[in-house]
C-alpha positions as CSV (number, residue, x, y, z in Angstrom):
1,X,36.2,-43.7,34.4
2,X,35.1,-45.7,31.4
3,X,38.3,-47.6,30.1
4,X,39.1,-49.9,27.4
5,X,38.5,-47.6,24.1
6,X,37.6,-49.5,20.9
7,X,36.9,-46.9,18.6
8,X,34.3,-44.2,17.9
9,X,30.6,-44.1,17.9
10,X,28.0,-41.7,17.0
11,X,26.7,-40.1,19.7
12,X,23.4,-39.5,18.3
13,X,22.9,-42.9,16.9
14,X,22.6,-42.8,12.8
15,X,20.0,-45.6,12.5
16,X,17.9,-43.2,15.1
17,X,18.6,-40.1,12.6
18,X,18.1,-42.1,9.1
19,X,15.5,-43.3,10.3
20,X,13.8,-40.2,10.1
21,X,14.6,-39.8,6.0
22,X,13.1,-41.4,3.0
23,X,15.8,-43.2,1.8
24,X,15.9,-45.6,5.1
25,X,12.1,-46.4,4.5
26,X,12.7,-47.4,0.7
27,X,16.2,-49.5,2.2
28,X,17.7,-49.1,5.2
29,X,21.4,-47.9,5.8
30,X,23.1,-49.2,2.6
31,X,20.4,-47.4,0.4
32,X,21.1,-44.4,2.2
33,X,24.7,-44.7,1.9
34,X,24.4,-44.9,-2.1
35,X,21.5,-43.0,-3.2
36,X,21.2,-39.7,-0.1
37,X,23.6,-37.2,-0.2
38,X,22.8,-36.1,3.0
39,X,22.5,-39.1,4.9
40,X,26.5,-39.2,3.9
41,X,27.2,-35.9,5.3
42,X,25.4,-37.1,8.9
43,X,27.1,-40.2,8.7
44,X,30.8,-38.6,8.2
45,X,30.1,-35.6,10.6
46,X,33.0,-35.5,12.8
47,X,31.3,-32.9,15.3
48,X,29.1,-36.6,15.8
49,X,32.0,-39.1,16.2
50,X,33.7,-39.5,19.7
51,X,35.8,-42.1,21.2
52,X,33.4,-45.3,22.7
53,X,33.6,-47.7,24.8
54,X,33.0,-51.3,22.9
55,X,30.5,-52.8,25.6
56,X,28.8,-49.2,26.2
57,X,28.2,-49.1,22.2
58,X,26.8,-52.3,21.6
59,X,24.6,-51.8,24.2
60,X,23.5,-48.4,23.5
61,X,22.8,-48.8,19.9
62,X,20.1,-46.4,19.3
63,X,18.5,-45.9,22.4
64,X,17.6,-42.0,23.5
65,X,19.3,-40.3,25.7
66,X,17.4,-39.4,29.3
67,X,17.5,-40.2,33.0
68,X,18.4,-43.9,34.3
69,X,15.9,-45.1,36.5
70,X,15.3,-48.5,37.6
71,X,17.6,-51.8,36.9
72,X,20.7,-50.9,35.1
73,X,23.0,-53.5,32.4
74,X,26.2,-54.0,34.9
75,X,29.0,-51.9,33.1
76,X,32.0,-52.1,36.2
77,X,33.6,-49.0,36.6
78,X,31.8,-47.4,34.1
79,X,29.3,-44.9,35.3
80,X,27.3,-44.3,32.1
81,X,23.8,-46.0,32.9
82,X,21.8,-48.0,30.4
83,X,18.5,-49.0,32.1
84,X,16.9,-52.0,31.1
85,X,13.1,-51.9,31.9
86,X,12.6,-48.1,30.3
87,X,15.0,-48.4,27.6
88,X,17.2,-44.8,27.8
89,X,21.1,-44.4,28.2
90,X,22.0,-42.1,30.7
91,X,25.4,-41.3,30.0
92,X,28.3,-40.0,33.4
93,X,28.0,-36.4,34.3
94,X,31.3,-35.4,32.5
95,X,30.0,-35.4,29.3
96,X,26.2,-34.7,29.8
97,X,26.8,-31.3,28.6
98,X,28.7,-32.1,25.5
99,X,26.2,-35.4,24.5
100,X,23.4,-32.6,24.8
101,X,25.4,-29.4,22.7
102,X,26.0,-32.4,19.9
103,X,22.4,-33.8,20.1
104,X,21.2,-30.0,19.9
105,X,23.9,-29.5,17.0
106,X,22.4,-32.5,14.8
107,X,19.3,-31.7,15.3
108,X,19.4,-28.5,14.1
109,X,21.5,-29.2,11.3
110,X,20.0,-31.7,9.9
111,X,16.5,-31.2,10.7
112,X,16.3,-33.9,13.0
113,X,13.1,-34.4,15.4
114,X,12.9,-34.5,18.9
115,X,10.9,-35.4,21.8
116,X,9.8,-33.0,24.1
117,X,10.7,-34.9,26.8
118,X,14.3,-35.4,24.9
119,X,14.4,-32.4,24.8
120,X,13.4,-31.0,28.2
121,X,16.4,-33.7,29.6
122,X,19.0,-32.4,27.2
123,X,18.3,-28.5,28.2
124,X,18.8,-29.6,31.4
125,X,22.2,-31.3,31.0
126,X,23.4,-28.4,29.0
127,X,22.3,-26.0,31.9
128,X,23.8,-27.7,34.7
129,X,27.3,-28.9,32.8
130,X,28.2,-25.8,30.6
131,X,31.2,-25.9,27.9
132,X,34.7,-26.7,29.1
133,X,38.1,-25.9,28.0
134,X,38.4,-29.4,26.2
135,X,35.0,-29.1,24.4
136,X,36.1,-25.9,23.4
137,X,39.3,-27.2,21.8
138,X,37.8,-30.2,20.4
139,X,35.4,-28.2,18.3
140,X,38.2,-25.6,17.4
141,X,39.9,-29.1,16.1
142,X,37.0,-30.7,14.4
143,X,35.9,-27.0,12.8
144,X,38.9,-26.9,10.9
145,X,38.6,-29.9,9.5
146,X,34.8,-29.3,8.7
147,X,34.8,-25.9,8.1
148,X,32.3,-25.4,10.6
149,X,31.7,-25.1,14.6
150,X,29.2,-26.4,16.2
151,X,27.5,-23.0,17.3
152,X,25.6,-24.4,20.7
153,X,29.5,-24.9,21.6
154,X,30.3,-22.0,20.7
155,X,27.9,-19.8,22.6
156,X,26.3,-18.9,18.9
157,X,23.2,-20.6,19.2
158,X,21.0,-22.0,22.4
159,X,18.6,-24.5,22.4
160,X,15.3,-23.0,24.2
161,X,11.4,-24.5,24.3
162,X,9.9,-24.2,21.0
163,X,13.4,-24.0,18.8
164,X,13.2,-24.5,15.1
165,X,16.2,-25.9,13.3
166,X,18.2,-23.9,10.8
167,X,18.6,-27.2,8.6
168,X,21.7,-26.0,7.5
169,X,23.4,-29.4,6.3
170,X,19.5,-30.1,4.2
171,X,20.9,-27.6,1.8
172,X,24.4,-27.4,1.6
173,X,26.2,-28.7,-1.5
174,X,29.8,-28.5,-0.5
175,X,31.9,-28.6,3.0
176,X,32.9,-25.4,3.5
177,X,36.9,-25.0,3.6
178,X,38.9,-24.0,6.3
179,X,40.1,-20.2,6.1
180,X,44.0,-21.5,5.6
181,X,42.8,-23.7,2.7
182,X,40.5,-21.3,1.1
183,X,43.5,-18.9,0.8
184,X,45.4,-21.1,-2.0
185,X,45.6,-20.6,-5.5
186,X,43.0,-21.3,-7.4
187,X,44.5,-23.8,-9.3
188,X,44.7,-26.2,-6.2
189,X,41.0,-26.5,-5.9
190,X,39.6,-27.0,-9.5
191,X,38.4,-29.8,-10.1
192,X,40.9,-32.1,-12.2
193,X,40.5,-32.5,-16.1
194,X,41.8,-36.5,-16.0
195,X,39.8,-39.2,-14.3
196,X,39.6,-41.9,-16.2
197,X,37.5,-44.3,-13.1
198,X,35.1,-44.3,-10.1
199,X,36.2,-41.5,-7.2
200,X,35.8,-42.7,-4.2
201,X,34.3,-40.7,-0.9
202,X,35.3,-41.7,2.5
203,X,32.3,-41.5,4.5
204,X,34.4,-41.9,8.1
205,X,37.2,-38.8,6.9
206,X,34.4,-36.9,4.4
207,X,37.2,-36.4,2.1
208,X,37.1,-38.0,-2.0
209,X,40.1,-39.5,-3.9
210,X,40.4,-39.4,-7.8
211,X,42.0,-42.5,-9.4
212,X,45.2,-40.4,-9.9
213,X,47.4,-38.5,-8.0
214,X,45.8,-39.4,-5.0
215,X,47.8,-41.9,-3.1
216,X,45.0,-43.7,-1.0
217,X,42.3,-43.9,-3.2
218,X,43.3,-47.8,-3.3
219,X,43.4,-47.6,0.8
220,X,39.8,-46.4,0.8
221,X,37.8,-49.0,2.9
222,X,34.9,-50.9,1.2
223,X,32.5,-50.4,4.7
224,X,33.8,-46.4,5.0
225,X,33.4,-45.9,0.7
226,X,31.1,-43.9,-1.2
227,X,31.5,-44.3,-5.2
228,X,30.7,-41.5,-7.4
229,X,30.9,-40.9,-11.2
230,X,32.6,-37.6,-11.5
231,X,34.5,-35.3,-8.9
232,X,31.9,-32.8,-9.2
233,X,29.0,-35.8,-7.9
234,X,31.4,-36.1,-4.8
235,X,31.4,-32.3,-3.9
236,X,28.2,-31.8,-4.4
237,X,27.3,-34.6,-2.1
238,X,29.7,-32.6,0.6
239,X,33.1,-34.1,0.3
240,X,36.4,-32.3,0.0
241,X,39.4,-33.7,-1.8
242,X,42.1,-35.3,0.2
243,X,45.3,-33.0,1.1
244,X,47.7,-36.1,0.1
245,X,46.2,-35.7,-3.4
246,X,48.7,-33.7,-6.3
């Protein structure tokens, strides 16, 4: 196994994905971060974020996925390959299946484009290590937090030769909210009267917090915040109000 977690990654690397929008080519990352909506919602998308192994990361950075062939970086126990004369990451066969299912949900959602050969190696992976009980629970998990599966988990969806993305996350305006949320009264989701300062997203949770009555708006991380004039800016950019918040 790979030990020694640090943290999360993205699994399909965001400089890989914003590279492919506008707002990367007029200014990298941080223009992205303040002026593309969108880019926000890829960044923050949990069904994207899983737990990394620090050396693995910094290594992988935004290399494609595919088959290892060749000299390989020296990783110990680790069996994730990262080959250094054809640049690709080939990650261990326990989570082929789920690297490929997110890959396929990413793409889709956000229009992003792949290779053929990417793709050809991804159907592959997806074929030969179908959806376990885990993946199955970690997308029930991340769903509710979302308000969304990720449908090539799922069964909904399959990736085949000549798919077209749904671009579903190009157009949406707000998260969607779990079914136990979207149950409450009314008066828990308006959008609150007093402000009185900057509300500030968290790109890492996608939730917002107002100046008041939220008790970690002062918590919010400069590297994880997104600052928006008005609560309505937030949830139209895709971000959901924090449950600590009165």
């Amino acid at each position: 196994m790979c030990n020694y977690l640090t943290g999360t990654f993205h699994v399909v690397p965001i400089s890989a994905v914003g590279q492919q929008r506008q707002c990367w080519r007029n200014g990298g990352r941080q223009n992205c971060q303040r002026t593309d909506p969108v880019f926000n919602m890829m960044e923050a998308d949990m069904h994207n974020l899983a737990p990394s192994v620090g050396a693995v990361n910094a290594l992988r950075s935004a290399i494609s996925y595919g088959m290892a062939s060749g000299p390989t970086e020296p990783l110990g126990a680790c069996t994730t390959k990262v080959a250094t004369t054809f640049r690709v990451v080939e990650p261990r066969n326990e989570v082929k299946g789920e690297a490929a299912r997110i890959t396929f949900y990413m793409a889709d959602r956000y229009n992003i484009r792949l290779s053929e050969k990417q793709q050809q190696v991804l159907m592959a992976w997806d074929r030969a290590y179908p959806v376990s009980a885990w993946e199955l629970e970690r997308d029930r998990r991340i769903s509710y937090a979302m308000g969304h599966h990720n449908p090539f988990v799922t069964g909904e969806r399959k990736w085949v030769p000549g798919y077209r993305p749904q671009g579903a996350g190009q157009t949406a305006t707000t998260r969607a909210v779990p079914a136990r949320q979207s149950e409450a009264p009314a008066r828990q989701v308006q959008v609150a009267a007093r402000q009185d300062g900057p509300v500030f997203g968290n790109k890492r949770s996608g939730v917002y917090h107002l100046p008041h009555g939220c008790p970690s708006y002062s918590q919010v991380s400069t590297h994880n915040r997104v600052q928006f004039s008005t609560e309505q800016e937030a949830l139209a950019a895709g971000f959901r109000k924090a449950g600590n918040c009165s």
